[in-house]
KOLTIBA-200011 format. One record per residue: residue in three letters; x, y, z of N, C-alpha, C, O in turn. Coordinates in steps of 0.05 Angstrom, whole numbers, padded with zeros to 5 digits, always signed. Atoms other than C-alpha are relative to their C-alpha. Example, Ala and Ser with C-alpha at 12.3 -4.5 7.8 and 13.67 -1.06 7.14 Angstrom:
<recs>
Ala+00018-00024+00000+00246-00090+00156+00018+00024+00000+00039+00024+00013 Ser-00016-00024-00001+00273-00021+00143-00015+00022+00014-00005+00044+00018 
</recs>
This chain:
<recs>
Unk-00029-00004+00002-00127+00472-00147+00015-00018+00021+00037-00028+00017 Unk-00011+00022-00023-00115+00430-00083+00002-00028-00001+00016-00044+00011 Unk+00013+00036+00007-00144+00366-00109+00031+00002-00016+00050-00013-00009 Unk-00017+00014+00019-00097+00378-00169+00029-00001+00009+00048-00012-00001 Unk-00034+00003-00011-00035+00387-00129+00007-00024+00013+00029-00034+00009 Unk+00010+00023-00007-00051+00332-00096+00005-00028-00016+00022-00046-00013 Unk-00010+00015+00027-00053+00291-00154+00029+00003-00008+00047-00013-00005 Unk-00029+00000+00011+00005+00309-00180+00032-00007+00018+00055-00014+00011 Unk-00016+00024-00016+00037+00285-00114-00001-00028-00002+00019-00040-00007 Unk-00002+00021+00008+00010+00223-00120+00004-00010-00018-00004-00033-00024 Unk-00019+00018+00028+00051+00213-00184+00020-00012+00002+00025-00032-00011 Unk-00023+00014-00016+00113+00199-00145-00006-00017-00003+00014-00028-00012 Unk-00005+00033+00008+00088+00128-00154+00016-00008-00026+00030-00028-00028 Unk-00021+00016+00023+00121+00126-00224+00027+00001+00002+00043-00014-00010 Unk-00039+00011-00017+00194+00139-00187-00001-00030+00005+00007-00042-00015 Unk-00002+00024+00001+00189+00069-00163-00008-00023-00018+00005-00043-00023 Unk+00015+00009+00036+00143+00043-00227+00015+00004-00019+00018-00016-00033 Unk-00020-00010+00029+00189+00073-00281+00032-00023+00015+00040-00044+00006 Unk-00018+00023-00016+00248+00041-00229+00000-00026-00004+00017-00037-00017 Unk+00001+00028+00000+00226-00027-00221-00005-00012-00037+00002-00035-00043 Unk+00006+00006+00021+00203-00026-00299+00028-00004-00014+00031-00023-00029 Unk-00018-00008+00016+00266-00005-00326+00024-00024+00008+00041-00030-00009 Unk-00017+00021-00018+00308-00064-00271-00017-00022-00003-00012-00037+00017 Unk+00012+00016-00007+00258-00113-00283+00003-00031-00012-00013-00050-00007 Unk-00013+00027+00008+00294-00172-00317+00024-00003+00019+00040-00022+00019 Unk-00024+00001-00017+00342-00157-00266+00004-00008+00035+00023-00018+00048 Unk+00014-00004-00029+00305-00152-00197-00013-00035+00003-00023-00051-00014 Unk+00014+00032+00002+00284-00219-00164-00030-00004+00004-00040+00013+00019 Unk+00024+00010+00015+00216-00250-00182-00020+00011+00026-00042+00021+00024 Unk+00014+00007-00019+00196-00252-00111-00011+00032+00009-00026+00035+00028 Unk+00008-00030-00003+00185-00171-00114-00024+00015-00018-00035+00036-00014 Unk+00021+00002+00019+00135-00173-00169-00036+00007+00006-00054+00018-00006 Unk+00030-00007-00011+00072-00174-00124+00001+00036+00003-00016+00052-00002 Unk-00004-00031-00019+00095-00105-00095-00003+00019-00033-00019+00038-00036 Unk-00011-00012+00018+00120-00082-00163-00038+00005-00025-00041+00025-00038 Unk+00022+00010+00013+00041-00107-00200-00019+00020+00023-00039+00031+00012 Unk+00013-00020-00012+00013-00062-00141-00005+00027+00002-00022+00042+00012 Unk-00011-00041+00001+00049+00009-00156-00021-00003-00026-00044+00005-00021 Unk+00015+00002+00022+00016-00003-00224-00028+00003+00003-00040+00020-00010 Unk+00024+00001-00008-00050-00020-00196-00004+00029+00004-00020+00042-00008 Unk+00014-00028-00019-00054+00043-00158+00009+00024-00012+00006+00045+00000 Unk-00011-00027+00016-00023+00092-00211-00020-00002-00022-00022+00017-00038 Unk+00015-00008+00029-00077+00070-00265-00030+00010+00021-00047+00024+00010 Unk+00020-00015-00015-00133+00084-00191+00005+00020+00001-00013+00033-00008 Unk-00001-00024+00002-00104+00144-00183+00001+00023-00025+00003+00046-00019 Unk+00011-00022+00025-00116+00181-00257-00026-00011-00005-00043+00001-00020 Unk+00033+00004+00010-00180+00144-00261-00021+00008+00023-00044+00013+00017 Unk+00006-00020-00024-00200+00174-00190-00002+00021-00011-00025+00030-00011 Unk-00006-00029+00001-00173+00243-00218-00017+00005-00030-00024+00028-00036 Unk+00018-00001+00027-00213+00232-00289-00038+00010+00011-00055+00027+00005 Unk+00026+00000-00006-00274+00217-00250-00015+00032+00010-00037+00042+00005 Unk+00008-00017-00018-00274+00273-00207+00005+00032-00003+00004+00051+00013 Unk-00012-00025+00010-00246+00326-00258-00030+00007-00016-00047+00024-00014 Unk+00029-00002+00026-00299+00308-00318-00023-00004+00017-00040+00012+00008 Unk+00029+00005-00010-00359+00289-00275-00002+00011+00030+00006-00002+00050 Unk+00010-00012-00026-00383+00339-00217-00019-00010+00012-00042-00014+00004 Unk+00020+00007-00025-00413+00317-00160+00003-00032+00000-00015-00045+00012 Unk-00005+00026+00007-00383+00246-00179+00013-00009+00024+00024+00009+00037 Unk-00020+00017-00025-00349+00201-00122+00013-00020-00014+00002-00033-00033 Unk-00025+00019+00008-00283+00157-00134+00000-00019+00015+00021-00032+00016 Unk-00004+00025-00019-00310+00106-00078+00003-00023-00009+00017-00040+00001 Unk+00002+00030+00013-00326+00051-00124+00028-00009-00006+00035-00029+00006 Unk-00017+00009+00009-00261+00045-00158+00025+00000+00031+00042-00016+00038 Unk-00031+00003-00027-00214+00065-00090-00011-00024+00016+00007-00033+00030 Unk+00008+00015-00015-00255+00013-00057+00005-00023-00006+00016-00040+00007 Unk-00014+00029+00012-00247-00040-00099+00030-00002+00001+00039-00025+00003 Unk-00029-00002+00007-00172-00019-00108+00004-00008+00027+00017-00029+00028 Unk-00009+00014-00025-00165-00031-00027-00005-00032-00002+00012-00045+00009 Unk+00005+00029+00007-00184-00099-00041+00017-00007-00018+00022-00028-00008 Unk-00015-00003+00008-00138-00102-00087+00031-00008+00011+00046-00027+00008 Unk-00024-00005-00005-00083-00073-00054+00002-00026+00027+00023-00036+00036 Unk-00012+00022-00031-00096-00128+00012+00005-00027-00011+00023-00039+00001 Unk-00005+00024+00015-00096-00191-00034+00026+00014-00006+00034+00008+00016 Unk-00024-00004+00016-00032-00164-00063+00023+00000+00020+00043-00013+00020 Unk-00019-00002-00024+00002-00143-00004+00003-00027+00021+00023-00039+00029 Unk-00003+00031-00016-00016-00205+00037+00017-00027-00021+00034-00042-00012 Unk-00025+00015+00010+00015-00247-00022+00025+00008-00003+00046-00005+00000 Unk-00037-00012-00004+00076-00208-00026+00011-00010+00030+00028-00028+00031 Unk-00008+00015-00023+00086-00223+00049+00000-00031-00003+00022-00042-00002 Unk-00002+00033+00007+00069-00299+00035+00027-00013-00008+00041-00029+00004 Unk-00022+00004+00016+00122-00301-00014+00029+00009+00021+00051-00001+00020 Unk-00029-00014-00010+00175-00268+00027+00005-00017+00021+00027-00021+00030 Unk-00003+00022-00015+00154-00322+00075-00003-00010+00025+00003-00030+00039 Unk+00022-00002-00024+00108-00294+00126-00022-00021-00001-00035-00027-00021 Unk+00017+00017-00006+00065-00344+00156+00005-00027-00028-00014-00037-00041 Unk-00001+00023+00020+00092-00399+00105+00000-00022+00012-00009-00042+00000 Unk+00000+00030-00023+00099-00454+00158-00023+00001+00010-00029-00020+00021 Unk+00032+00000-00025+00028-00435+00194-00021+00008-00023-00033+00029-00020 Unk+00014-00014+00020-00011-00428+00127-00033-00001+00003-00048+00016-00008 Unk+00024+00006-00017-00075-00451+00158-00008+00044+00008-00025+00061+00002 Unk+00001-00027-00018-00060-00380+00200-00007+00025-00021-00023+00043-00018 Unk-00006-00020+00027-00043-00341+00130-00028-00005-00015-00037+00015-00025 Unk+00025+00002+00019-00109-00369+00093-00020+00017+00020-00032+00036+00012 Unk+00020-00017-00017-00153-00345+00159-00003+00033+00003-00024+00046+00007 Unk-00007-00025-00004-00121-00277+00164-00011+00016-00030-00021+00039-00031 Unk+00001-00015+00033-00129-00261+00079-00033-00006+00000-00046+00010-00013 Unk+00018+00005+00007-00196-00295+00084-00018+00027+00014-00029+00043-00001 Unk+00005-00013-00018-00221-00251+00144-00004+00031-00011-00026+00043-00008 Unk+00005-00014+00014-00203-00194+00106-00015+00007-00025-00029+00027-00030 Unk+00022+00006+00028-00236-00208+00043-00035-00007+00011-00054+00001-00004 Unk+00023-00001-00013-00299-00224+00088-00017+00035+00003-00037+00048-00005 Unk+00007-00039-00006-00296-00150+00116-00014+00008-00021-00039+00011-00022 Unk+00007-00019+00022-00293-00118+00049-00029-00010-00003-00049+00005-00004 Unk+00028+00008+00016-00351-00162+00029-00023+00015+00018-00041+00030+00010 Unk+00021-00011-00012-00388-00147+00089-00013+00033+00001-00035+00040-00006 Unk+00001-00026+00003-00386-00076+00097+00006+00008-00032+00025+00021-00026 Unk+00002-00011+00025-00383-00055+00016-00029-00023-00010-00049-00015-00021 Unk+00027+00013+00021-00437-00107-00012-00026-00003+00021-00049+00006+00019 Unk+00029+00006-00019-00481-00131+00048-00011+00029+00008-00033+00038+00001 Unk+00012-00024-00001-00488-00066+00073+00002+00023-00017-00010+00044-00013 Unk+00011-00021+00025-00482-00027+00015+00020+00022-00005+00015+00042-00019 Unk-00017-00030-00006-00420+00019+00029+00012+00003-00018+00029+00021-00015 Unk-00023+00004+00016-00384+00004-00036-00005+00036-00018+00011+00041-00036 Unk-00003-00038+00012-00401+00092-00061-00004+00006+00025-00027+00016+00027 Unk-00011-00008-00021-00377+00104+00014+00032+00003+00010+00044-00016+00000 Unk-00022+00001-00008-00312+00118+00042-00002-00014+00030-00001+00002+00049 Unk+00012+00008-00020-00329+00063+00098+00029-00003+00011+00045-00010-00006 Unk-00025+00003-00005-00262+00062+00146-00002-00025+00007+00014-00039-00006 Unk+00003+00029-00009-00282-00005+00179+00025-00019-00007+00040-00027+00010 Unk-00006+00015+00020-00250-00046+00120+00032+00009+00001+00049-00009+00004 Unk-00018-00011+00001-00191+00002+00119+00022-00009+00020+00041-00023+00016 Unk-00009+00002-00021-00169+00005+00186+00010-00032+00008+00032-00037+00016 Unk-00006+00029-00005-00173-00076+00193+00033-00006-00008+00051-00016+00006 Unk-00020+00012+00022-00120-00086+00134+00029+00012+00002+00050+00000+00001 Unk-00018-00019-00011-00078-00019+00151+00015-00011+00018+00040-00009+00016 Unk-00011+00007-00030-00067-00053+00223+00019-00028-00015+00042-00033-00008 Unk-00016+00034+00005-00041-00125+00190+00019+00009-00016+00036-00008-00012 Unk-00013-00011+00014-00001-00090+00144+00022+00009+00013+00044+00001+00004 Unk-00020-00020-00015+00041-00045+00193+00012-00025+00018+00037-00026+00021 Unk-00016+00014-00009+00049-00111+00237+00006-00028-00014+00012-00049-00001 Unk-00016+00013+00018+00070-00151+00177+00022+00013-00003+00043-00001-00003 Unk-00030-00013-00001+00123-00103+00171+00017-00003+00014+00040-00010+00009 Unk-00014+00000-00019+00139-00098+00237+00009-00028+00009+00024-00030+00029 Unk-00007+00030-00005+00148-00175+00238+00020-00006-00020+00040-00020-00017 Unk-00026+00001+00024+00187-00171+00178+00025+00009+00007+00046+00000+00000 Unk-00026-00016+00000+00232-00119+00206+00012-00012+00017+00036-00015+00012 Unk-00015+00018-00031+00247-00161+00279+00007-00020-00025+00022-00005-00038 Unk-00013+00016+00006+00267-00209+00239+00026-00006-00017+00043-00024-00019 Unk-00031-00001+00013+00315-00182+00195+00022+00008+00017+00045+00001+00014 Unk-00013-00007-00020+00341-00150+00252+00019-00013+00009+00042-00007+00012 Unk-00018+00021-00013+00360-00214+00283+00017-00017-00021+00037-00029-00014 Unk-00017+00023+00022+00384-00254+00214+00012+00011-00011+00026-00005-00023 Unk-00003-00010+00015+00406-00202+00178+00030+00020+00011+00028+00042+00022 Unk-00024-00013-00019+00486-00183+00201+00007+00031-00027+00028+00044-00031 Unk-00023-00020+00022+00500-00132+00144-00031+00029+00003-00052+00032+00015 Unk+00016-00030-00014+00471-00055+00138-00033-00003-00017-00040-00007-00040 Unk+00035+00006+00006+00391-00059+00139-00008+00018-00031-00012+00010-00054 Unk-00001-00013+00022+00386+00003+00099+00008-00008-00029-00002+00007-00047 Unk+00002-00007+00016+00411-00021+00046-00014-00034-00016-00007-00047-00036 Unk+00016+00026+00003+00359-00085+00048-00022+00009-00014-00040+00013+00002 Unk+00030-00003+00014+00298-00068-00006-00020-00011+00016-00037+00005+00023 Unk+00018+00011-00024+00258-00111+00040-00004+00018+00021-00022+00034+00022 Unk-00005-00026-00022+00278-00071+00101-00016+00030-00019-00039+00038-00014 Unk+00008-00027+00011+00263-00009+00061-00031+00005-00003-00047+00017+00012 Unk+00032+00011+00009+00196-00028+00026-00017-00001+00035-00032+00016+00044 Unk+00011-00002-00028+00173-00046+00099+00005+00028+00022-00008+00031+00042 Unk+00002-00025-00020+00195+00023+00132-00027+00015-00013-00044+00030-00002 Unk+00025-00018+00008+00146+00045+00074-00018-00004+00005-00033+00013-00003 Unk+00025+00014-00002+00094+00010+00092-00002+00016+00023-00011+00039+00023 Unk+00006-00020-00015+00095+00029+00154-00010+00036+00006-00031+00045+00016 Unk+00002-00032+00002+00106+00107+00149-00030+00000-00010-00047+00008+00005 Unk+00018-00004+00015+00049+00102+00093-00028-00013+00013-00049+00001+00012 Unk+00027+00001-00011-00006+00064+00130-00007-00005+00035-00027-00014+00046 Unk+00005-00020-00022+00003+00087+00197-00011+00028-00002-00033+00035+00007 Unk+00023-00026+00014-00014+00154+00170-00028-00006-00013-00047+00009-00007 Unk+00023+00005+00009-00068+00124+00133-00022-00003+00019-00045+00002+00011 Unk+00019+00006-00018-00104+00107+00194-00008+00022+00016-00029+00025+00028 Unk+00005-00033-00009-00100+00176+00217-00014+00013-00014-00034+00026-00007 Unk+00018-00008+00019-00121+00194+00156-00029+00004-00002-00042+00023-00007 Unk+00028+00013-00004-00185+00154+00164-00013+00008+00023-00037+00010+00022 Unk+00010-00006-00014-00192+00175+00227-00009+00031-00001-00028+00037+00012 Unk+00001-00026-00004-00188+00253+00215-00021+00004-00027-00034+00025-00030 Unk+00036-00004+00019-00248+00243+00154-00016-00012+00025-00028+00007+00034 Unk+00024+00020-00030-00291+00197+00219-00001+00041+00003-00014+00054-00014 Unk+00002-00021-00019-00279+00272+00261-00002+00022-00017-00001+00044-00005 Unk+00004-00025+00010-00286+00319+00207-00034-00003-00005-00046+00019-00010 Unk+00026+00010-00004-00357+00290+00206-00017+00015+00024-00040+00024+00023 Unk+00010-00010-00016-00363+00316+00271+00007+00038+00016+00005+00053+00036 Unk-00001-00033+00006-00346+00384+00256+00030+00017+00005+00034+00041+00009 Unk-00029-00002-00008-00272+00384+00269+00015+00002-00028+00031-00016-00034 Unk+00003-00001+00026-00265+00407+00200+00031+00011+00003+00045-00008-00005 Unk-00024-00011+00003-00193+00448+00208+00022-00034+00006+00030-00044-00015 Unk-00017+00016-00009-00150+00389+00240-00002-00020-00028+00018-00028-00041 Unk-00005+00024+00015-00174+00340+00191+00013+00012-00031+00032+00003-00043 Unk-00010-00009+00024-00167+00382+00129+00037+00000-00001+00051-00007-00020 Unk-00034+00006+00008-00088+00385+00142+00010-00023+00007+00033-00031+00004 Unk-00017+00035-00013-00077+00318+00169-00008-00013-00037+00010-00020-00052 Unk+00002+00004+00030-00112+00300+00094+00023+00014-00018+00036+00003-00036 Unk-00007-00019+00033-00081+00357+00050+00045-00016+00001+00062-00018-00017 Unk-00025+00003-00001-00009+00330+00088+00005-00031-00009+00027-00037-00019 Unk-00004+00021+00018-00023+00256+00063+00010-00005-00032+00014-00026-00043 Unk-00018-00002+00026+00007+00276-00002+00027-00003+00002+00041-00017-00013 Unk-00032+00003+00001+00076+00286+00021+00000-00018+00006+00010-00030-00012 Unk-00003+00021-00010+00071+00227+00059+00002-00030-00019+00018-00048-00016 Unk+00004+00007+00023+00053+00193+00003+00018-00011-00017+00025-00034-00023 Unk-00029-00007+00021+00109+00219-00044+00022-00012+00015+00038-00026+00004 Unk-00032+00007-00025+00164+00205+00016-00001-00043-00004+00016-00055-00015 Unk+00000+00015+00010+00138+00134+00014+00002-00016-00032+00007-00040-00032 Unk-00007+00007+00018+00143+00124-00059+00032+00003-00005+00042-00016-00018 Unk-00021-00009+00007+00213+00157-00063+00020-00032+00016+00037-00046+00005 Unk-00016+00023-00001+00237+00099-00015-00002-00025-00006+00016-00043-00003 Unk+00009+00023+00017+00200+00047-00050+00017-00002-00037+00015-00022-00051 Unk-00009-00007+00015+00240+00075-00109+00030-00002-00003+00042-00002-00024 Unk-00031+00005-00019+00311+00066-00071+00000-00032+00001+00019-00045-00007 Unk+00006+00022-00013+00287+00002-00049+00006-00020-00033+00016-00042-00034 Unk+00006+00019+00019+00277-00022-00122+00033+00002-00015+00045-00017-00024 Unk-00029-00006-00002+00346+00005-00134+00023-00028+00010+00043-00038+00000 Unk-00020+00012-00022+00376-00038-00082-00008-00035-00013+00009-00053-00014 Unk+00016+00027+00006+00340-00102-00104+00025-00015-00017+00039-00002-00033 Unk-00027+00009+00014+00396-00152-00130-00006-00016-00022-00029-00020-00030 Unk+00021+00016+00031+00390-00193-00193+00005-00028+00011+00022-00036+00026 Unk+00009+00037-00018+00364-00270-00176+00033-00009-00004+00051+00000-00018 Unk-00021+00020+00003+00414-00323-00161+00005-00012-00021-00016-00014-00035 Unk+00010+00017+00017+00437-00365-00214+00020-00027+00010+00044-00030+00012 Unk-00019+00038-00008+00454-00445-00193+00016+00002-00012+00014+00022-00026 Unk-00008+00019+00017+00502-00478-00228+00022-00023+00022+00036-00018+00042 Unk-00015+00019-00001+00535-00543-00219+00023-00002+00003+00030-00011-00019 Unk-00032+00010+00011+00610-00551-00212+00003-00029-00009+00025-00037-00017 
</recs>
């Protein structure tokens, strides 16, 4: 009953999915990675909740594992695009490669890919939160009008909120390992709302998104 409540938090992804679908001849191009990611992770999450409804004693590592891989290629081009590390691309190929190394290492060489290995996690979590936070100093300084109501800005507070918790997350399965079974169970069971709160402003965010420029000539 917990799992499924659970689930049915993590539906909140189709607030911003149904959003961006319904604005999406309208919204500019350059939001598309982000927008190709909610998607991603709304068809992992019922094929997670399939696996682990119909088949007992089944694990959802394979597919959430691959889906983090996934989600860091996607997310690192969405930053690209927006225009992180576009002058130092040398810097941007080492950083995406690095990651894609990890996964390989820890899921194929050593074998963790039907594990919940944090290793891989934690790496991508951390570049993520200070891709945001590089995103955000900077709108800060270029950006004279109200942040709030910047989809950029927004999208990056989610990020944040969402995988800062994540790493907590990760860390409170590590210590429930070591028998610290109460703490972790609600720091988990509360990653749902957290979850949902992040989708709702990824959902605002897609809202706010303006429709592209269009040139013309005088």
């Amino acid at each position: 009953m917990k799992y499924f409540f659970l689930f049915l938090l993590s539906q909140s992804i189709l607030l911003p999915i149904i959003t961006g679908l319904v604005r999406l001849r309208r919204i500019d191009k350059s939001y598309q990675p982000f927008l190709l990611l909610l998607v991603v992770g709304l068809t992992v999450e019922i094929l997670s909740f399939v696996i682990i409804v119909n088949f007992k004693g089944s694990s959802n590592a394979i597919p959430i594992n691959i889906y983090t891989l996934i989600e860091w290629l996607l997310l690192a081009w969405q930053f690209y695009i927006w225009g992180l590390l576009r002058q130092k691309k040398q810097i941007f190929y080492a950083i995406l490669t690095t990651g894609v190394l990890i996964w390989i290492i820890v899921n194929i060489v050593f074998g963790k890919i039907n594990e919940f290995s944090p290793y891989f996690h934690f790496f991508y979590y951390f570049v993520v939160v200070l891709f945001s936070v590089n995103e955000i100093n900077f709108m800060i300084t270029h950006y004279n009008r109200n942040l709030f109501r910047n989809p950029k800005f927004l999208i990056c507070i989610g990020f944040i909120i969402y995988f800062v918790y994540m790493i907590v997350y990760y860390w409170a399965v590590e210590i429930s390992a070591s028998g610290h079974q109460e703490i972790s169970q609600h720091i988990q069971f509360f990653m749902g709302y957290v979850n949902a709160l992040a989708n709702i402003i990824y959902a605002i965010a897609f809202l706010l998104i303006p429709k592209p420029q269009r040139f013309t000539l005088s």
